[in-house]
C-alpha positions as CSV (number, residue, x, y, z in Angstrom):
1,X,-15.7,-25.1,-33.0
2,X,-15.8,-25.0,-29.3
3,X,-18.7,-22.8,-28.0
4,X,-15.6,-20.6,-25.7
5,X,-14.8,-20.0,-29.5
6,X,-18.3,-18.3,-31.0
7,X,-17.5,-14.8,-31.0
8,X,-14.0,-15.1,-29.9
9,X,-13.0,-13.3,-33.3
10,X,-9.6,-14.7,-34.8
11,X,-7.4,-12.9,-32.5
12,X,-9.3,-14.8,-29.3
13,X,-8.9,-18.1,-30.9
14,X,-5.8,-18.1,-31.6
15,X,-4.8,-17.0,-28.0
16,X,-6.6,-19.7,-26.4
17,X,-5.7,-22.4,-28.7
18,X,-1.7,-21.2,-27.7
19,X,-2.3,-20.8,-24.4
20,X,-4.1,-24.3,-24.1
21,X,-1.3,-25.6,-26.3
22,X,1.0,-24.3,-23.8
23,X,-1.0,-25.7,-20.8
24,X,-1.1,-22.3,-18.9
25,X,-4.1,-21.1,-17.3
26,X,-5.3,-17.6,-17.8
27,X,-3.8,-16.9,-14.4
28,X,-0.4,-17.7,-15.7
29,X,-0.6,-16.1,-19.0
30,X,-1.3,-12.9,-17.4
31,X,1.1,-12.6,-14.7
32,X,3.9,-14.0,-17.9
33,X,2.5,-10.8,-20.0
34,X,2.2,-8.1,-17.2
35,X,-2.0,-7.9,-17.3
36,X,-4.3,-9.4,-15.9
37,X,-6.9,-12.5,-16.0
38,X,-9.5,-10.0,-16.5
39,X,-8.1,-8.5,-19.7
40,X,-7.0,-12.0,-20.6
41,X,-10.3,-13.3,-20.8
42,X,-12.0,-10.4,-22.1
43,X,-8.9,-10.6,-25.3
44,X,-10.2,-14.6,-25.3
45,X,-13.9,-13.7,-25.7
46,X,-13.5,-10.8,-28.2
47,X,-14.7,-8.5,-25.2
48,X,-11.6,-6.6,-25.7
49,X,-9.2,-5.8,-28.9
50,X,-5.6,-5.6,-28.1
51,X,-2.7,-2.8,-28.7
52,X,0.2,-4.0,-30.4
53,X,2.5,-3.8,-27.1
54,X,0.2,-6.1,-25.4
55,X,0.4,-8.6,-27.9
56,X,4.3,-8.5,-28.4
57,X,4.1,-9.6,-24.5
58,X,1.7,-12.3,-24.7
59,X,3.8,-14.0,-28.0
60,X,7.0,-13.6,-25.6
61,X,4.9,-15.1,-22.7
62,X,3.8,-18.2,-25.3
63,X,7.4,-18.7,-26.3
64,X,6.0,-17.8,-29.7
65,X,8.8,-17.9,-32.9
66,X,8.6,-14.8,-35.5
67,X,6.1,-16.7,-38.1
68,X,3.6,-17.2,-35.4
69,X,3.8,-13.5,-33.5
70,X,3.1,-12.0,-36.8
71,X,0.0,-14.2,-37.2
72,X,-0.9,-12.9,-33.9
73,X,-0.5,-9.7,-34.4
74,X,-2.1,-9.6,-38.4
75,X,-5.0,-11.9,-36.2
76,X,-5.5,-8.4,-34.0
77,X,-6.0,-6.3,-37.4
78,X,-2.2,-5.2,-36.3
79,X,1.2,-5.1,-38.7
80,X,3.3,-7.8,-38.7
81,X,6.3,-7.2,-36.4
82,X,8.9,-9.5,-38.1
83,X,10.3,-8.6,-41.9
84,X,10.4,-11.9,-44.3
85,X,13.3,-11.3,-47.1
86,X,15.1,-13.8,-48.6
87,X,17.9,-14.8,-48.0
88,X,19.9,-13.1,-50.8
89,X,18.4,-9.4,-49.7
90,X,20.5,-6.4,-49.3
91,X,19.2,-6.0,-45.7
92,X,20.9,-9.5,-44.8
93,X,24.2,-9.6,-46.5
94,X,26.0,-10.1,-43.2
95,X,24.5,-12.8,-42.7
96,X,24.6,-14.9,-45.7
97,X,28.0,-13.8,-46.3
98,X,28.8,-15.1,-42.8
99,X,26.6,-18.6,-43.8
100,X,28.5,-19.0,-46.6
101,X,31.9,-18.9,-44.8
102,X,30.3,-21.6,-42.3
103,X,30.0,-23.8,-45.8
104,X,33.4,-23.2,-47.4
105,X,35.1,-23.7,-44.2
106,X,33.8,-27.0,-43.4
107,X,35.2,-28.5,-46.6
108,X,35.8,-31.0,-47.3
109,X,33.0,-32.2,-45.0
110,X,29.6,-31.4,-46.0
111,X,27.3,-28.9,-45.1
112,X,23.7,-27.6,-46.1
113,X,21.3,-24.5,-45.0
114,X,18.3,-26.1,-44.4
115,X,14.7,-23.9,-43.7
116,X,12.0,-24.8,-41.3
117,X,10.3,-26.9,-43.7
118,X,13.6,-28.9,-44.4
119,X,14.0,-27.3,-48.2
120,X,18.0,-27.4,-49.0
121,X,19.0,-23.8,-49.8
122,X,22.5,-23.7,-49.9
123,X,25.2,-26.6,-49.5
124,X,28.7,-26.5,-50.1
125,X,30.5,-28.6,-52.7
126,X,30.9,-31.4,-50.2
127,X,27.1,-31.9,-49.6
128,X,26.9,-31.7,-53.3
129,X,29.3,-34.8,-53.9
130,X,27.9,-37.3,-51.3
131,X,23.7,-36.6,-51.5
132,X,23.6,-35.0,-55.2
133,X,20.3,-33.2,-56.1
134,X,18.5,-32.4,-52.8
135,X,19.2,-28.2,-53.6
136,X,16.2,-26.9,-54.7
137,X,13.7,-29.8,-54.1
138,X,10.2,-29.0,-52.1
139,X,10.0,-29.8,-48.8
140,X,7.3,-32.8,-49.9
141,X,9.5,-34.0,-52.6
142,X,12.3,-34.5,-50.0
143,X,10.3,-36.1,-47.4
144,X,9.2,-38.8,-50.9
145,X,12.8,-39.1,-51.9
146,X,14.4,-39.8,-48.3
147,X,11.4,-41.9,-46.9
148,X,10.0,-43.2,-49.7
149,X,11.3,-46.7,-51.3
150,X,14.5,-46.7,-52.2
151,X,18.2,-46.7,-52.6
152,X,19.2,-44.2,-50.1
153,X,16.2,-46.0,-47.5
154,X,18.1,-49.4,-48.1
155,X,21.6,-48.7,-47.8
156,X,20.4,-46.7,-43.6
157,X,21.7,-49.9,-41.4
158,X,19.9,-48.5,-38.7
159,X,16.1,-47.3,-40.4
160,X,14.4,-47.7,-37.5
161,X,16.2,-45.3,-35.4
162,X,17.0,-43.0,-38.0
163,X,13.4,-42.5,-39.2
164,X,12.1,-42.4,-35.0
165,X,14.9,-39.7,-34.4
166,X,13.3,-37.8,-37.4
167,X,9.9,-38.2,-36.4
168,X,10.3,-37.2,-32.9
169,X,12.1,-34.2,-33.5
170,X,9.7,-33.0,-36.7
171,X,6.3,-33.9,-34.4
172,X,8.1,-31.7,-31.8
173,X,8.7,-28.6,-33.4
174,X,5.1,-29.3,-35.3
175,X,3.9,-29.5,-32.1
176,X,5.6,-26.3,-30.7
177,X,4.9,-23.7,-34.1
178,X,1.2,-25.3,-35.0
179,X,2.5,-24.9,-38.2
180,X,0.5,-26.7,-40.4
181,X,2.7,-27.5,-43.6
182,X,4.9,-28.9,-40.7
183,X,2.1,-31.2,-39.3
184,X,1.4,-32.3,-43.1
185,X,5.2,-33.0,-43.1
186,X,5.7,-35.3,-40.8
187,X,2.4,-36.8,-41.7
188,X,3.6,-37.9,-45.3
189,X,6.9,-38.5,-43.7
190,X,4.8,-41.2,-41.1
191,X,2.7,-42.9,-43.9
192,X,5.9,-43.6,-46.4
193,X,7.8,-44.5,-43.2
194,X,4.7,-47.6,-42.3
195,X,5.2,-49.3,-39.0
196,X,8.2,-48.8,-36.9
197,X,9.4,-51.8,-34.7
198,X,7.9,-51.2,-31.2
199,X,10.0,-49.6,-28.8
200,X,12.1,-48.5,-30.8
201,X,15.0,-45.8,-29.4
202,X,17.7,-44.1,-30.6
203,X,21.1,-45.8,-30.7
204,X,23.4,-46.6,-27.4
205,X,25.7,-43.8,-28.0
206,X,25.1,-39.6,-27.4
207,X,23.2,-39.3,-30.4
208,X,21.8,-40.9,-33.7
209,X,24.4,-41.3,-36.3
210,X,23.1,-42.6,-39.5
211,X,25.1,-45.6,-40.8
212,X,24.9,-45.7,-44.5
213,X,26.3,-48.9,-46.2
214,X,28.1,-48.6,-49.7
215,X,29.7,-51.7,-51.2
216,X,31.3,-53.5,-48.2
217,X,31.9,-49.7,-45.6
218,X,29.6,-49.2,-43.2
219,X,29.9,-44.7,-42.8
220,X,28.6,-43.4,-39.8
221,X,27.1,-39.5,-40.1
222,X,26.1,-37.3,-37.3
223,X,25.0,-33.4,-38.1
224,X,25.9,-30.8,-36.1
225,X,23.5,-28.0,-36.2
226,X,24.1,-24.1,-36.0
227,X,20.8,-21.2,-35.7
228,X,21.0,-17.7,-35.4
229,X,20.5,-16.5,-32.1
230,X,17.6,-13.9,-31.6
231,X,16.9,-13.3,-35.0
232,X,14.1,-10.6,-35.9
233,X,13.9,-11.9,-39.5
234,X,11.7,-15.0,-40.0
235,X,13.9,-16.5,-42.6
236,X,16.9,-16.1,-40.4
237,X,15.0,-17.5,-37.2
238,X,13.7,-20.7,-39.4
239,X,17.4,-21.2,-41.0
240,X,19.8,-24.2,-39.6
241,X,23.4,-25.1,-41.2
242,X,23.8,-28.8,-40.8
243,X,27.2,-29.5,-40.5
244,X,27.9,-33.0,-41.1
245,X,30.4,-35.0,-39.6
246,X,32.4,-38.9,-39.6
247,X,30.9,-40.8,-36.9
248,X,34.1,-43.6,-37.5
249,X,36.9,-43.9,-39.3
250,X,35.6,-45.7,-42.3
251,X,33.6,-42.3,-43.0
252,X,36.3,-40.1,-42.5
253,X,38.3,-41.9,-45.2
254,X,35.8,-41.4,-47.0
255,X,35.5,-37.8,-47.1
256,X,38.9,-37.5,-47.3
257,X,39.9,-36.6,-43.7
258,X,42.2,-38.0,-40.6
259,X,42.2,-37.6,-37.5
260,X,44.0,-34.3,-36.8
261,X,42.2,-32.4,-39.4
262,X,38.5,-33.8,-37.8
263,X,40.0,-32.5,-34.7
264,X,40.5,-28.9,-36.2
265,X,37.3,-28.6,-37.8
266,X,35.2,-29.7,-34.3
């Protein structure tokens, strides 16, 4: 523990370790919330206890997502802000109802609701049919099955930049939530990975598409990924629908669409 810590209090650790993790100075946390250094480093020291208004502006200020602002606030002996109800609650019909659309619409390509952690709750029949069994898995048995040894590791053409995109993009939003089961994530994802090729990138094109070989067909995959916007839920702000899509023609055969129906469904 640093020695800025003793004393600090839970509420004035946690502010300095986001505000360092942000790499603001107290100066610029301050003039983001509407206070002032002074109170700043008094809240940082545990000179000072905050009200719950002042600490709804300093989560906004440290771009902080609804898990995290509750911490802070339940850090500051304060209520949590953000509800937590599952997805199948009364209070968020609209929205599942709306998610569920999303899935039957994009038939016959597939499509998953995927949480923060990466936990499949929902795919549509499509999803089902090309990566069988991943609804209802942990988080940590999908990082053993999908980076781990075998089948579905050996028939990805392009590992290597596959498993850097993942990484990248897991250690980033690790990085930005400090969430720990995240960290631990892409830590057991980076062990069964083992050593990556130096330098490697991404692939030529836009994005990464995975290019899964089966028999003699080489199908590209890309996902396409929709979030609620604004959400004041924390399941619905940790929620993403992958939509999945053919990268070439020999996947679009596959799932059993041509050209002009791929065009209607982008």
């Amino acid at each position: 523990m640093k020695d800025a810590d003793v004393g600090a209090g839970p509420f004035g650790m946690q502010l300095r370790r986001w505000r360092s993790a942000r790499g603001l100075t107290q100066l610029a946390l301050a003039q983001r919330a509407s206070t002032t250094t002074r109170h700043v480093s008094f809240l940082e020291t545990g000179r000072s206890r905050p009200r719950a208004q002042l600490v709804q502006r300093l989560a906004q200020a440290l771009g902080l997502q609804p898990r995290e602002h509750n911490a802070l606030l339940e850090a500051a002996g304060l209520p949590a802000r953000f509800p937590q109800r599952p997805l199948d609650d009364d209070q968020l019909m609209r929205y599942s109802s709306a998610i569920d659309s999303l899935l039957r619409r994009h038939e016959p390509l597939p499509a998953a609701v995927v949480n923060r952690y990466g936990a499949v709750l929902r795919a549509n029949a499509a999803f089902e049919r090309v990566t069988p069994g991943l609804v209802g898995l942990t988080p940590e048995e999908l990082v053993d099955r999908n980076f781990g040894p075998g089948p579905w590791r050996d028939a990805i053409e392009n590992w290597p930049e596959v498993a850097t995109s993942w990484l990248t993009r897991q250690r980033h939003e690790a990085d930005r939530t400090r969430d720990p089961r995240l960290h631990a994530l892409v830590e057991q994802a980076a062990e069964l990975i083992g050593p990556l090729p130096p330098g490697t990138v991404t692939d030529d094109g836009p994005m990464t598409c995975a290019r899964v070989r089966i028999g003699d067909d080489v199908f590209e995959l890309f996902a396409l990924v929709a979030r609620f916007d604004s959400a004041h839920d924390v399941t619905l702000s940790e929620l993403r629908v992958e939509l999945m899509y053919p990268g070439n023609e020999a996947a679009a055969r596959w799932l059993g669409v041509d050209g002009e129906r791929l065009s209607d469904a982008g």
